[in-house]
ROSE-312376 format. One record per residue (C-alpha): x, y, z; residue in three letters. Coordinates in Angstrom, 1 decimal, always signed. Layout:
N
R     east    north       up   marpa
R        X        Y        Z     ala
...
END
This chain:
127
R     east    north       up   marpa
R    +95.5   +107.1    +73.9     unk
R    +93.0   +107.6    +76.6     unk
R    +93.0   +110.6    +79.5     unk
R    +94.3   +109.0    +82.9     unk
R    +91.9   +107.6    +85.4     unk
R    +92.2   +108.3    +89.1     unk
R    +92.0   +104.9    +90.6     unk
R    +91.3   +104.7    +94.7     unk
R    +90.7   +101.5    +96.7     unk
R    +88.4   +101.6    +99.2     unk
R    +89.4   +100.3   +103.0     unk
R    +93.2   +101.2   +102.2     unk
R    +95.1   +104.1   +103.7     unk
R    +93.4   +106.9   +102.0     unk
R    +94.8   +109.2    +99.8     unk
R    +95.4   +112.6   +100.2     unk
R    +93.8   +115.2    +98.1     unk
R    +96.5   +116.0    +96.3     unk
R    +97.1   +112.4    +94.7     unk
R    +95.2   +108.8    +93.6     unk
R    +96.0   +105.3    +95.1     unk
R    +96.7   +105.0    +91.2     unk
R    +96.2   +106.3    +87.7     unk
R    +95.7   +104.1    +84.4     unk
R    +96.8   +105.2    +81.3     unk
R    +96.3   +103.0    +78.7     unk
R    +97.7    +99.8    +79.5     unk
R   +100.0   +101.2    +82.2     unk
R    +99.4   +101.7    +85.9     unk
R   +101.2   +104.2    +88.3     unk
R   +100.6   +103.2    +92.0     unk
R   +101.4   +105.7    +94.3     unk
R   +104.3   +105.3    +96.6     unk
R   +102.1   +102.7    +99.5     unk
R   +103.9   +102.9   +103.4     unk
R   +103.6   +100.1   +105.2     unk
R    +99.9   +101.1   +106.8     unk
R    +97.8    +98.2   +108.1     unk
R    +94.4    +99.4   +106.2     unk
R    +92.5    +97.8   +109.4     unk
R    +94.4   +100.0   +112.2     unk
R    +95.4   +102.7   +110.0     unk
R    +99.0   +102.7   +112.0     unk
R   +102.3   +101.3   +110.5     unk
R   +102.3    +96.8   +110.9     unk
R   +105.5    +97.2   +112.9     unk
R   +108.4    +98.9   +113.8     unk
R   +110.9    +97.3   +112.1     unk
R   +111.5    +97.1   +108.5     unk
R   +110.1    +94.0   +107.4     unk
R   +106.8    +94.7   +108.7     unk
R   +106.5    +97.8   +107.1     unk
R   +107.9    +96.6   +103.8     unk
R   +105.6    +93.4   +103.6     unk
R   +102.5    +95.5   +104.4     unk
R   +103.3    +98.4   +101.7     unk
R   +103.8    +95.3    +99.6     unk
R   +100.3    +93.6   +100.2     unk
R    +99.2    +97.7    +99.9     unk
R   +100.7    +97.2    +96.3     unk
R    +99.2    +94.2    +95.6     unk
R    +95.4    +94.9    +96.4     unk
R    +95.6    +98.3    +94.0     unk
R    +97.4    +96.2    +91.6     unk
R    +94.5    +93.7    +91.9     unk
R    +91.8    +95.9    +92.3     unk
R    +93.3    +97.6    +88.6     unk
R    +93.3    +93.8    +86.6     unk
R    +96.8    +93.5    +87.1     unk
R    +99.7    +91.1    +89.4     unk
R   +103.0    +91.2    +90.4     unk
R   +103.9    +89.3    +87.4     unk
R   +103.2    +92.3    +85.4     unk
R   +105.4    +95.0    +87.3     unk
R   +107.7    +96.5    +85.0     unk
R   +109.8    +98.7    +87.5     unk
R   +109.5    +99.3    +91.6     unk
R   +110.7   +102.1    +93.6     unk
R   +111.9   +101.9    +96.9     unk
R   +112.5   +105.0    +99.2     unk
R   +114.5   +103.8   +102.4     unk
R   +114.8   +106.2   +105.4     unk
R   +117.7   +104.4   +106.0     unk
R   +119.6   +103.1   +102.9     unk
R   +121.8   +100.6   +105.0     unk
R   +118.6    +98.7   +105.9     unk
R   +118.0    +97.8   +101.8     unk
R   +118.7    +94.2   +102.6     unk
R   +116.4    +93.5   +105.1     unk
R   +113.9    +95.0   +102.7     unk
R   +115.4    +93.2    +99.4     unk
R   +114.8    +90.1   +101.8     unk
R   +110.6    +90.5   +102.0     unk
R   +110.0    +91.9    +98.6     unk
R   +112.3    +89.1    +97.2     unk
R   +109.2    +86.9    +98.8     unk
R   +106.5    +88.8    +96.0     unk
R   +108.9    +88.4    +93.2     unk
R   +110.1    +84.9    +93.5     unk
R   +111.0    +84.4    +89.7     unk
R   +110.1    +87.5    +87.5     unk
R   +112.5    +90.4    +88.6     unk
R   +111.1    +93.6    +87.8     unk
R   +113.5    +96.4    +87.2     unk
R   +114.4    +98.1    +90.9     unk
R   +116.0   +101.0    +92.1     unk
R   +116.2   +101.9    +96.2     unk
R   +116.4   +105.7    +96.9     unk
R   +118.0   +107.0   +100.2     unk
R   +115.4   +109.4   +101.5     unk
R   +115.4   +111.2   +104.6     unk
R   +112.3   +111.0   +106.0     unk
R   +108.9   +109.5   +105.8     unk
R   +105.7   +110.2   +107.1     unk
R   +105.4   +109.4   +111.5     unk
R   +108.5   +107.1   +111.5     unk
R   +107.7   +104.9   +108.3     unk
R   +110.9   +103.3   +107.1     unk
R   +109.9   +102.4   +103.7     unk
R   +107.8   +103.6   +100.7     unk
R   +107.4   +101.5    +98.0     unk
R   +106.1   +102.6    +94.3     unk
R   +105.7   +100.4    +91.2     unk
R   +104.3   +100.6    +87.2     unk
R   +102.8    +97.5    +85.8     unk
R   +100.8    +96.6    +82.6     unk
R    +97.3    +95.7    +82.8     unk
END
């Protein structure tokens, strides 16, 4: 098997030093837990959770992208809520990028996120 590559996207919310956007291994790609940052503002899309979780969504999507790889090929997402009760209002917008494959899912009561984000959302796809 191959080392890991470091994978980062330019014009999205830039990674800290201490992690990538993503790594590749092999066929496999880890994205990083994405909040729901509007690259073009670099503030959160909203207040509310549905902004936040469509954005960290589209976030997702580019690095999945940008790595050869779709939402059709998620094998397993992550979602950390700041507020667990507020896990169908975010089941309702991610339902929206999944509307036939369902990846395996789990949604993690956290209790806080960076400046007021509501939602983090990981994933691991195949390429």
């Amino acid at each position: 098997m191959n080392d890991p590559v470091a994978v980062t996207i330019p014009g999205l919310p830039p990674a800290n030093d201490t992690y990538s956007q993503a790594t590749i291994l092999g066929d496999l790609i880890f994205v990083s837990g994405q909040l729901g940052i509007d690259p073009s503002t670099g503030q959160l899309a909203g207040e509310d959770m549905a902004s936040q979780t469509r954005q960290a969504m589209l976030n997702v999507q580019r690095i999945l992208e940008h790595c050869g790889s779709s939402f059709t090929k998620v094998a397993r997402c992550t979602l950390y809520l700041t507020d667990y009760n507020r896990l169908g209002e975010a089941n309702a917008v991610y339902a929206q990028f999944f509307p036939t494959y369902k990846p395996a899912k789990t949604g993690i009561g956290i209790s806080q996120l960076w400046a007021g984000a509501l939602i983090e959302i990981e994933v691991v796809a195949g390429r």
